[in-house]
DODRENVEX-220627 format. One record per residue (C-alpha): residue in three letters; x, y, z. Coordinates in steps of 0.02 Angstrom, whole numbers, plus 32768, in hexadecimal, padded with zeros to 4 digits. Layout:
alaXYZ ...
***
This chain:
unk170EE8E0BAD6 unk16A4E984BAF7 unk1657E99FBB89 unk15ABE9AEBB5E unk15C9E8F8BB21 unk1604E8ADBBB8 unk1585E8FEBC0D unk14E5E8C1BBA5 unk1547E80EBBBB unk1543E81DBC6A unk1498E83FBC7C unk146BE7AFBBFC unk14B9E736BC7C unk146BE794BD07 unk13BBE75CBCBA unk13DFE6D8BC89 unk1426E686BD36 unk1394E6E7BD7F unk130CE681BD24 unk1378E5CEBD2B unk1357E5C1BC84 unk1416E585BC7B unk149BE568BCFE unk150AE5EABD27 unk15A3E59FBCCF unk1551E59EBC32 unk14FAE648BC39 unk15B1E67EBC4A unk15E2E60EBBB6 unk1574E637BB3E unk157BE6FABB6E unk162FE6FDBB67 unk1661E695BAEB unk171BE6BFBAB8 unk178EE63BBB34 unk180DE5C9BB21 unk183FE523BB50 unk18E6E4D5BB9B unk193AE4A5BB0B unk192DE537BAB5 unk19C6E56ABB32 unk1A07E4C8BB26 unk1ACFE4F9BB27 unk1AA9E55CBBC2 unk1A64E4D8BC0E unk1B09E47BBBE5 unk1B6CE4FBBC23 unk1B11E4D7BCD7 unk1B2FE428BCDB unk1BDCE43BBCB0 unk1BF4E4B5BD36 unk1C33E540BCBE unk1C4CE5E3BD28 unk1BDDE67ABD05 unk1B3AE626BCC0 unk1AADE697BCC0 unk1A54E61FBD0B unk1A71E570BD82 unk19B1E528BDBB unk1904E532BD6E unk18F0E5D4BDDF unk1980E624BDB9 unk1934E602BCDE unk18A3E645BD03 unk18D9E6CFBD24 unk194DE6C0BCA6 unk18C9E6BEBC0F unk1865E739BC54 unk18F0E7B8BC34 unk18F6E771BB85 unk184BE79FBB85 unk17F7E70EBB82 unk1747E6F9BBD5 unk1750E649BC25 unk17CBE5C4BC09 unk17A8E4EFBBEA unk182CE485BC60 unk1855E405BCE2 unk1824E406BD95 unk1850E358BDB5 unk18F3E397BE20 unk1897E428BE93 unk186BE418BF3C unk17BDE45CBF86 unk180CE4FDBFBA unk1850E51EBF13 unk17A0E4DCBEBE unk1749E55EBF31 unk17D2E5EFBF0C unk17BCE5C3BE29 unk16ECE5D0BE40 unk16F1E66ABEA7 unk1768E6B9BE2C unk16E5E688BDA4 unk1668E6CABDE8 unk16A7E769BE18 unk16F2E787BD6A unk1646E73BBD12 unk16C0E6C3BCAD unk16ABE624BC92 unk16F7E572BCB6 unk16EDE4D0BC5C unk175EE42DBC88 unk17C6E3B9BC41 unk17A8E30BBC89 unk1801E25ABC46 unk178DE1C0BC17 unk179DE124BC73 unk17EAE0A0BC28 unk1793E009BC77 unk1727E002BD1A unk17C6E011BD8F unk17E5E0C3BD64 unk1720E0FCBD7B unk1746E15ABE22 unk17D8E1BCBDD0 unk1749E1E8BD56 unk16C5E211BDE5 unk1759E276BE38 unk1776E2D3BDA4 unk16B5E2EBBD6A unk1692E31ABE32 unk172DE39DBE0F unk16FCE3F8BD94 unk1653E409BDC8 unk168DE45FBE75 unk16CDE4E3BDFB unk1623E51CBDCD unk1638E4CBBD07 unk15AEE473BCB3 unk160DE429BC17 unk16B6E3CFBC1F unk1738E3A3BB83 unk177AE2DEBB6A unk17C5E282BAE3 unk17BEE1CCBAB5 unk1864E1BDBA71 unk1907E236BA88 unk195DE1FFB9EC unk1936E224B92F unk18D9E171B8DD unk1940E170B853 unk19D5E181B8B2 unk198FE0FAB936 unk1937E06AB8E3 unk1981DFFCB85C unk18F2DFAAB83C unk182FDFB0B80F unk1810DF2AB8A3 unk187EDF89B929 unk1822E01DB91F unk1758DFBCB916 unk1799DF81B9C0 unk17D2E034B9F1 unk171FE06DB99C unk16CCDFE4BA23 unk172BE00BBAB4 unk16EEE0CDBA98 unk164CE09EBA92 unk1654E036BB41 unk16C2E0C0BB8B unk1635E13BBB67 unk15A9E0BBBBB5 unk161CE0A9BC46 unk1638E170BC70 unk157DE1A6BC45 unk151AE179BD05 unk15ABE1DDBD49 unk158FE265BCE4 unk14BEE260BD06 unk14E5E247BDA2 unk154DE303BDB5 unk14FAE345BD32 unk158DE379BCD0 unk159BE374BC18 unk1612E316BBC4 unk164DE36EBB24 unk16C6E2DCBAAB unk1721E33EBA4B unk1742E2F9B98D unk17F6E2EAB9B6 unk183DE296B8FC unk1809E1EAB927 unk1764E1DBB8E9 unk171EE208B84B unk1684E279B840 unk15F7E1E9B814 unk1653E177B8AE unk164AE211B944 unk1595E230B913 unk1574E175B91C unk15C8E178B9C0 unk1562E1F2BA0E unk14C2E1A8B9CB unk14E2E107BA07 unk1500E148BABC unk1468E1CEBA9F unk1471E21FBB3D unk1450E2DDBB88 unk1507E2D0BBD0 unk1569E2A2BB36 unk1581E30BBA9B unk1616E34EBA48 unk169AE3C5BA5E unk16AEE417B9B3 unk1761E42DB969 unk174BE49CB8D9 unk17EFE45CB891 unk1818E3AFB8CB unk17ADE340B830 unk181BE38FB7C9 unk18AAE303B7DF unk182AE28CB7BE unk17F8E2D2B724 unk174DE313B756 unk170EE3C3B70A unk170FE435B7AD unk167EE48AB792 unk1620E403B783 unk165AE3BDB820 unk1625E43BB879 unk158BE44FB82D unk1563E399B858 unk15B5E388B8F0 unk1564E43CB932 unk149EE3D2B981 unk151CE375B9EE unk157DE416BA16 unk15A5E430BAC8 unk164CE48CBAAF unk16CFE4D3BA20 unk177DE4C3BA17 unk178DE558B99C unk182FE559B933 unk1858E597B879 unk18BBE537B81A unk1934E536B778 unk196DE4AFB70A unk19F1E48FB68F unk1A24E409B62E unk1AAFE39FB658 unk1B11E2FFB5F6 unk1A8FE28BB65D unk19F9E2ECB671 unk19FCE3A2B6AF unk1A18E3F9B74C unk199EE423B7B2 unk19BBE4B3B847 unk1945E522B8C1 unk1960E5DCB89D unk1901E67DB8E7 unk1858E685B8C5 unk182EE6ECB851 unk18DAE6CEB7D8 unk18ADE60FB79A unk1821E5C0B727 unk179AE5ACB78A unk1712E5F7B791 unk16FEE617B847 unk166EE69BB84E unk1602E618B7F8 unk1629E576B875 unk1612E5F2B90B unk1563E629B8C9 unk153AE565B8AA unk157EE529B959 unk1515E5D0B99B unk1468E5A2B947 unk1482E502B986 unk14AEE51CBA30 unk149BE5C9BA6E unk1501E5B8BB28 unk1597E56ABAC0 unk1641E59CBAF5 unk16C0E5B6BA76 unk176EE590BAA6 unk17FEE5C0BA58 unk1882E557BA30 unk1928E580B9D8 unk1994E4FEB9DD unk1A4CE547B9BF unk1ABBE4B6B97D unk1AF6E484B8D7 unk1A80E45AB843 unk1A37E397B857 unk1A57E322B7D1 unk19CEE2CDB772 unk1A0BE241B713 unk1966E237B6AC unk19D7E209B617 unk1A0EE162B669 unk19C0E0B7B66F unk19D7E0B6B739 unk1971E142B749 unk18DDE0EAB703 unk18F0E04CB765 unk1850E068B7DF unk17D9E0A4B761 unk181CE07BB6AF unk176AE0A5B64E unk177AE158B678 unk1811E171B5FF unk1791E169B56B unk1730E1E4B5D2 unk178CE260B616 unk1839E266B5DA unk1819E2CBB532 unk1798E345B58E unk1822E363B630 unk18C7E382B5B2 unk1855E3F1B54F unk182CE462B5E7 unk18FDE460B606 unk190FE4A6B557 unk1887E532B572 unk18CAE56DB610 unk197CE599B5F5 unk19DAE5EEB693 unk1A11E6A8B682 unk1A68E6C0B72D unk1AD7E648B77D unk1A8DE5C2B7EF unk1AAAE5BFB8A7 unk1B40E55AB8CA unk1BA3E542B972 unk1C39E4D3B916 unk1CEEE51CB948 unk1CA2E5A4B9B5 unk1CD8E5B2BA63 unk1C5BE5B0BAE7 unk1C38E652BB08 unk1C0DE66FBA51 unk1B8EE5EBBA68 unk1B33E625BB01 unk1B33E6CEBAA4 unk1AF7E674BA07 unk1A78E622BA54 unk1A39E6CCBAC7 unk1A24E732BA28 unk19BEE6ADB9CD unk194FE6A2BA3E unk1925E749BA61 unk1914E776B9B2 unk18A4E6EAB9B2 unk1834E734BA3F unk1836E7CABA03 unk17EDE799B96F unk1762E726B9B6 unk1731E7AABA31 unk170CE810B999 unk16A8E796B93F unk164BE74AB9DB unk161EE7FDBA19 unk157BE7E5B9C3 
***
């Protein structure tokens, strides 16, 4: 990026911390715009945990500083594991470098586990960040739920899980961004978030996820964009496959979204929004669309959406080879994985320069 650009960003913060019109954090956020989040570096991560030797990174200090040399502005993660020292250390380094921090905190499962959740919440704030990332389920629905009544009681438990968290969140004043995460359909997150209606709840935008559901991605965003408190921004390609089709992240700017369009929508509606990259690098995801399981938690939609989702396979045809990690050897990966993602940022500084 130029430096007459980071400069006029810099003093946009500057102003805009000055007057409190927004916290700090999110003056950073919104001004900086091009991050990424933990899983986008997902096989590194891996490498860590498995102790492989020569990781370019081992802690959530040691990453950030990481992803600012792939030249990202900020970075979305977990600070469930740091101490107060290294809390202090990650906001001072923020702060210096005008970048930007957002967590990654874990929802409760029942009333036991609501001072984990105050820890984390309590956490991330010490970092300086305003918004924090969750998912209600880690799993894909049609790959979890067999049935139409397994997943209403998933659909209820949500909903209590959000009542439970949301006086913690007041209470810190830290937004709580649930990111649409291939369990719930379009119409059912939006229903979700109105039924809680609160300041501290909204979405986390994944401009790609709805598409295993069978939701048209634009729209999605476009919806899901008044609840908008972050973006998980990914391009994606699809191709078909005996069952369905295939369905893989790729760098932004080489798939069939159109991304300039859902960044000017999740803009308009939320001008401090953070956009955070992420590139998963793994083999294309199966979407058995084709199959009578896959249908099993919401069989109406097959008269809905099937025809409209195959057709947008058919008119989207790959021309370069997916990313794939299959047979490689490790370091292959971890290159893999580096590249993509800093073609990726290279691209959305570009496009969220303006």
């Amino acid at each position: 990026m130029k430096a007459s650009k980071r400069l006029k960003r810099r003093d946009f913060i500057a102003v805009l911390a000055a007057l409190g019109a927004v916290p700090l954090q999110a003056a950073n956020a919104g001004a900086s715009f091009a991050g990424i989040c933990t899983f986008s570096c997902n096989l590194h991560w891996q490498a860590v945990r498995s102790k492989t030797d020569g990781t370019a990174f081992h802690d959530v200090l040691s990453f950030y500083d990481y992803v600012r040399k792939l030249g990202a502005d900020g970075m979305q993660t977990s600070f469930r594991d740091l101490d107060t020292e290294a809390l202090k250390a990650l906001r001072s380094k923020c702060e210096s470098d005008l970048s930007y921090l957002e967590g990654d905190i874990r929802f409760p499962k029942s009333k036991t586990e609501l001072d984990v959740f105050e820890h984390e919440v309590k956490a991330t704030r010490e970092t300086g960040a305003t918004v924090a990332r969750a998912v209600l389920m880690g799993g894909r629905r049609y790959e979890v739920f067999r049935t139409q009544e397994e997943f209403r009681q998933f659909y209820r438990e949500a909903k209590q899980r959000l009542e439970l968290v949301e006086p913690i969140l007041a209470k810190n004043r830290l937004n709580l961004a649930v990111e649409n995460h291939k369990d719930f359909t379009l119409d059912e997150q939006i229903g979700l978030l109105k039924g809680i209606s609160s300041e501290w709840i909204g979405a986390l935008v994944d401009t790609g996820n709805n598409i295993a559901l069978l939701d048209e991605p634009h729209s999605v965003v476009e919806q899901l964009a008044p609840y908008a408190m972050s973006v998980h921004l990914k391009d994606m390609a699809v191709q078909p496959y005996t069952d369905g089709f295939l369905l893989s992240e790729v760098p932004c700017g080489t798939g069939f979204l159109d991304l300039q369009r859902m960044i000017s929508v999740l803009r308009k509606a939320n001008p401090v929004i953070v956009f955070n990259l992420e590139m998963a690098t793994r083999d294309p995801l199966k979407v058995p669309c084709l199959t009578d399981a896959y249908w099993s938690t919401f069989p109406d939609r097959k008269a809905t959406h099937l025809d409209a989702a195959m057709k947008q396979v058919d008119r989207n045809p790959r021309k370069q080879p997916t990313p794939t990690i299959y047979g490689k050897p490790l370091d292959r990966q971890l290159a893999d994985e580096e590249a993509n993602n800093r073609t990726s940022l290279v691209w959305m500084q570009k496009h969220l320069s303006t």
